[in-house]
C-alpha positions in Angstrom: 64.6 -10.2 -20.7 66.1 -11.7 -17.8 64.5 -10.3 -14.5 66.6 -8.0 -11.8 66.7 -8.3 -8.2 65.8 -4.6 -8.5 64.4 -2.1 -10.8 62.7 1.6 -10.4 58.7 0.0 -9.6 60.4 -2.5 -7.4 62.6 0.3 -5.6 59.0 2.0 -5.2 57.6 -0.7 -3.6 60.2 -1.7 -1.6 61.3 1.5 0.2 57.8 3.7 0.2 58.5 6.0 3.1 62.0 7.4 4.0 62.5 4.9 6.7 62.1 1.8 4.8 65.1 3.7 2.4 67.7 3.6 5.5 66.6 0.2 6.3 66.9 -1.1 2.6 70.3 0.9 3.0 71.4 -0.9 5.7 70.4 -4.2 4.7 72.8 -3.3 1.6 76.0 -2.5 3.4 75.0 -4.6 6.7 73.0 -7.1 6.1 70.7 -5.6 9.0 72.4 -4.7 11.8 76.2 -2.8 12.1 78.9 -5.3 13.1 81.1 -2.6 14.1 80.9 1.7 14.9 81.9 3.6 11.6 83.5 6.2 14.3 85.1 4.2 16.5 85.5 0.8 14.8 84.3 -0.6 17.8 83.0 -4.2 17.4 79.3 -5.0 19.0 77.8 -3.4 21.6 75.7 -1.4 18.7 72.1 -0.6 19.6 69.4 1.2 17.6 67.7 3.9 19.2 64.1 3.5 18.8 61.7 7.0 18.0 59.7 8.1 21.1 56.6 7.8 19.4 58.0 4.6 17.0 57.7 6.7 14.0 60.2 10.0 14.1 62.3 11.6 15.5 62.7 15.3 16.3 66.3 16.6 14.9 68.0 19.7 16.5 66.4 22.2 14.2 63.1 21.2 15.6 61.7 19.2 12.2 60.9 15.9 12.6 62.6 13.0 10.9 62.6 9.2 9.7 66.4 9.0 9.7 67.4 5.6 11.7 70.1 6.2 14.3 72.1 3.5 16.0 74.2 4.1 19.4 77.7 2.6 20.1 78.5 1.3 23.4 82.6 1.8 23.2 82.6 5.0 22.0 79.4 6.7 23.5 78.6 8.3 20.2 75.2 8.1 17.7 75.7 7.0 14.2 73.6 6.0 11.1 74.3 4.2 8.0 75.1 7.4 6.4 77.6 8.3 8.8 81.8 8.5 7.0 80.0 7.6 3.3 79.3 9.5 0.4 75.8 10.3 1.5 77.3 12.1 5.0 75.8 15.7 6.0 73.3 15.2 2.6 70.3 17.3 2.6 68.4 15.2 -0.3 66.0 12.1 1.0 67.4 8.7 0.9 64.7 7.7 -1.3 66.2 9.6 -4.2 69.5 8.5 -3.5 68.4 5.0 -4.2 66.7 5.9 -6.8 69.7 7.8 -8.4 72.1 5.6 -7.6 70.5 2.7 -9.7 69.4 5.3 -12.2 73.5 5.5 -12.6 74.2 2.2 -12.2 72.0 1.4 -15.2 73.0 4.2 -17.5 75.5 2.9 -20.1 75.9 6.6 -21.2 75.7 8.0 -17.8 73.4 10.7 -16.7 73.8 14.3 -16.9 73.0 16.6 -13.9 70.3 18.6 -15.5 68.3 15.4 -16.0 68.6 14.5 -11.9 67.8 17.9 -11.5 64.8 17.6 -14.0 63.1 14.3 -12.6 63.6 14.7 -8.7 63.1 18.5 -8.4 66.6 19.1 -6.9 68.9 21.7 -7.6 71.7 21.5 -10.5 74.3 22.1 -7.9 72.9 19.5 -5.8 72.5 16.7 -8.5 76.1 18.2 -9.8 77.6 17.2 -6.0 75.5 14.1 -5.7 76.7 12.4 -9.0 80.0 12.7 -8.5 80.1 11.8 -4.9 79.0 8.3 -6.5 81.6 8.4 -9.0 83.5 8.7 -6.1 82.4 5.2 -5.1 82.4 3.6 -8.1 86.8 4.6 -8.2 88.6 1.3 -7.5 89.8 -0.1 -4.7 93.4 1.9 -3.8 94.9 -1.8 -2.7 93.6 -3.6 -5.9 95.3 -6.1 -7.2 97.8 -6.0 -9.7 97.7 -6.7 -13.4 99.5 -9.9 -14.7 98.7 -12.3 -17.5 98.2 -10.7 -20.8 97.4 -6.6 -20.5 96.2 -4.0 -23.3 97.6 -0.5 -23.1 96.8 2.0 -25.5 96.2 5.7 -25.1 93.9 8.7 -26.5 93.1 12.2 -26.3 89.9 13.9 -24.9 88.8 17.6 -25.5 87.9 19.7 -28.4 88.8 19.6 -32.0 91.2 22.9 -32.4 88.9 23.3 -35.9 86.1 24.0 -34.3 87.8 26.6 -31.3 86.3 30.2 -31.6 87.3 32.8 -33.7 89.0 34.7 -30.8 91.4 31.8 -30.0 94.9 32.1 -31.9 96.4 29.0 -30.7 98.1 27.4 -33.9 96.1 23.8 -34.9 98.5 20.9 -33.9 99.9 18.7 -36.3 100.1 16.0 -34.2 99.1 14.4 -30.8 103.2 15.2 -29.4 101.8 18.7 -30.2 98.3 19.2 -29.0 96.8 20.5 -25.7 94.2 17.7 -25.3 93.7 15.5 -22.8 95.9 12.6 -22.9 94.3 9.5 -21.1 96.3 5.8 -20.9 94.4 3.1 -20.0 95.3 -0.9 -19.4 93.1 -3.7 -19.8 93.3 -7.2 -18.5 92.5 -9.1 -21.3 91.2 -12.6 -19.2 89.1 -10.4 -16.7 88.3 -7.4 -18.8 89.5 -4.8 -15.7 89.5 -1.6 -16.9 91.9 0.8 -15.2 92.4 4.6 -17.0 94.2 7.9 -15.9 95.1 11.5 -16.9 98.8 11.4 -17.9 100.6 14.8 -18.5 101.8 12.8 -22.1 102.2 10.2 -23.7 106.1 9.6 -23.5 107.5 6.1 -22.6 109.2 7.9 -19.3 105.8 9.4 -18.4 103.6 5.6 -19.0 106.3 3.3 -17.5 105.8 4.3 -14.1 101.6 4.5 -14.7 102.5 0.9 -15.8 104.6 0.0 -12.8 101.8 1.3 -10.8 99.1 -1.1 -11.9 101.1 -4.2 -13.3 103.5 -6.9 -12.0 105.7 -6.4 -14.9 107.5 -9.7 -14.2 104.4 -11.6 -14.8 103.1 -9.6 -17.6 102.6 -9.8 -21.5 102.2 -6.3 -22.8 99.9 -5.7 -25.9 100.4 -2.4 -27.7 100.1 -0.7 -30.6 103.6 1.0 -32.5 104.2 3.8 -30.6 107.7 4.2 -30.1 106.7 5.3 -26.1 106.3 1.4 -25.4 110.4 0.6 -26.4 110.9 2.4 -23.2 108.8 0.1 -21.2 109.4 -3.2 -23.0 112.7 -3.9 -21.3 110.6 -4.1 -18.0 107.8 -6.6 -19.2 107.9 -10.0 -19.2 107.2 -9.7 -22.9 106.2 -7.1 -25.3 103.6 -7.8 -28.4 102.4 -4.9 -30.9 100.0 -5.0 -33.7 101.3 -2.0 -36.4 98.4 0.2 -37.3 100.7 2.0 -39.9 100.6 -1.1 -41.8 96.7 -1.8 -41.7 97.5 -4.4 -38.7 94.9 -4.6 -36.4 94.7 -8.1 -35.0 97.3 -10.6 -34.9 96.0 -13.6 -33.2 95.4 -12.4 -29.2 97.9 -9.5 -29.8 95.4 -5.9 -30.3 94.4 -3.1 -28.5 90.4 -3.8 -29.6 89.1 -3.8 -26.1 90.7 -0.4 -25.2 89.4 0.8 -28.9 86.1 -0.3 -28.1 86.3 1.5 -24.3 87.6 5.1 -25.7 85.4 4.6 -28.0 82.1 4.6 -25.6 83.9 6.7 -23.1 84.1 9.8 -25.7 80.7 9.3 -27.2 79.1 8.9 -23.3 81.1 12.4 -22.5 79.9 14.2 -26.0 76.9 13.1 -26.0 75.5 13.6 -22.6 77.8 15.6 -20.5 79.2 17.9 -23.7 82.4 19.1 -21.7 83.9 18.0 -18.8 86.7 20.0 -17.0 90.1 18.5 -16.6 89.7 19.0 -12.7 87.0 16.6 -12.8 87.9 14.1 -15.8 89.9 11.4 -13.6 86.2 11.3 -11.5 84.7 10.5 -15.2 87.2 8.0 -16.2 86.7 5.8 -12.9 82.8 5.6 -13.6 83.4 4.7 -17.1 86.2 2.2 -15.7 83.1 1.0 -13.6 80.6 0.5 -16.0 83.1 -1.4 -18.0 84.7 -3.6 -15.8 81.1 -4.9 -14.5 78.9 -4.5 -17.8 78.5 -8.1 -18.0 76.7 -7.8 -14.5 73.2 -7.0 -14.3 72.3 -3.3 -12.9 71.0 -4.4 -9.7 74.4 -6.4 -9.1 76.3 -2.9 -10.2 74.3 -1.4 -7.2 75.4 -3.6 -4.8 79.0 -3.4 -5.9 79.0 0.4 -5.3 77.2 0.5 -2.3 79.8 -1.7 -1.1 82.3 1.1 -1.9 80.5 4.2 -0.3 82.5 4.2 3.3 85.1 6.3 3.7 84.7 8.0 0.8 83.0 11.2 1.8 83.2 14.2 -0.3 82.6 17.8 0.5 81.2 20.3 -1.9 83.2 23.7 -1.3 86.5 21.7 -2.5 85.0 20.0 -5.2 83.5 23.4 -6.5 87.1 25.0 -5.8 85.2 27.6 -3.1 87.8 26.2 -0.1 
């Protein structure tokens, strides 16, 4: 087995006390030092303020702390690498959010929160908040590129079977997936780069997916791969060109034209959720879908490489836990 730039005994070594986590934090996101103030965006002119006694500092509480804090010249104000990321106003040690974060970035499954919970003594509520303030960094870029080339786009539908609802529910089992009340999730695939991109989608109509299309592909420049569904005669008309494969008719594969990869990605994505999260609500499944969009897009890269990648992501991207509870 190839070996990683990190790993969990490495991380141990590496950052023993909580100071050497905010260094190994800022060598991640820096490269050392701050080129510019994360309030301000003032460039230079950033100093760190050394500890009276070189080791700690006394916080406003009165308890005494390792966090590293830096001083900007323009805009007269303290800041730390923390400051406008995921991690901002955290109450849990830097050293297990390094050790978490990798933890995530390595599991192909993902990670539930009663394990974090379980191995670094933390509260459920707190390991709930803490993993999915780093599925909030692992959502892509908002001014990613578009799609072109040749793109998959096939859909499915998350939630329970209606077979196995309680007794007390009288719903009527659907007939059909225009009928159910799952989930429906549409997802496109770049087949040269393997770029996952998935969504909620209120169905699975052509009206409703032509604009999710529009949104991620430059239809002029775009082969469309699909599978029968009448929704796609909707949004033919706007690709460059339109190739299906017919399931009805036992075809599958007809040379590059399938929808294999996204079979193979809703595949893993409803085993990862069934198997290790159980449920997951519909106000947080989009959160879901971008980490499994993630973890897809960059499994080829090694798990060290997927932790640089999403530290890169953390600024500006911080989220509070009243809303995300729904207590706001």
């Amino acid at each position: 087995m190839a070996k990683q730039e990190f790993s969990i005994r490495k991380l141990a070594d590496l950052i023993p006390t909580e100071a050497d986590a905010y260094r190994f934090l800022e060598e991640l996101r820096w490269s050392g030092d701050p080129d510019a103030c994360p309030k301000c965006g003032g460039i230079g002119r950033c100093s760190f303020i050394k500890p009276a006694n070189g080791v700690n500092r006394k916080t406003r509480t009165g308890s005494r702390s390792q966090r590293r804090v830096w001083f900007c010249g323009h805009c007269r104000k303290q800041f730390s690498v923390l400051t406008d990321t995921i991690f901002h106003g955290t109450k849990i040690s830097i050293r297990t959010w390094v050790f978490v974060i990798f933890e995530f970035c390595s599991a192909k499954n993902s990670i539930s929160a009663w394990e974090i919970s379980r191995k670094y003594e933390i509260t459920n509520e707190s390991a709930w908040h803490m993993l999915h303030r780093i599925r909030e960094a692992m959502k892509r870029e908002p001014l990613a590129a578009l799609f072109s080339g040749q793109v998959q786009a096939d859909e499915t539908w998350i939630g329970g079977e209606p077979r196995y609802r309680h007794a007390s529910d009288k719903r009527e089992p659907a007939r059909n997936y225009a009928q159910t009340d799952k989930t429906p999730v549409f997802a496109l695939v770049n087949y040269e780069t393997r770029e996952i991109r998935s969504r909620l989608v209120a169905d699975v109509t052509g009206k409703t997916l032509l604009p999710a299309i529009q949104e991620q592909v430059d239809t002029a420049r775009t082969v469309l791969h699909t599978d029968g569904s009448k929704s796609y005669l909707t949004v033919a008309p706007h690709m460059r060109d339109h190739e299906w494969v017919s399931h009805e008719t036992g075809e599958y594969v007809r040379g590059e034209v399938s929808t294999n990869i996204l079979e193979g990605f809703f595949s893993q994505l409803k085993r990862s959720l069934d198997g290790t999260h159980h449920h997951v609500s519909i106000e947080h499944l989009d959160r879901y879908l971008g980490q499994f969009d993630f973890m897809y897009t960059y499994c080829k890269r090694t798990d060290s490489e997927r932790m640089r990648i999403l530290i890169d992501r953390v600024a500006g991207r911080r989220l509070t836990y009243k809303p995300l509870a729904g207590l706001s």
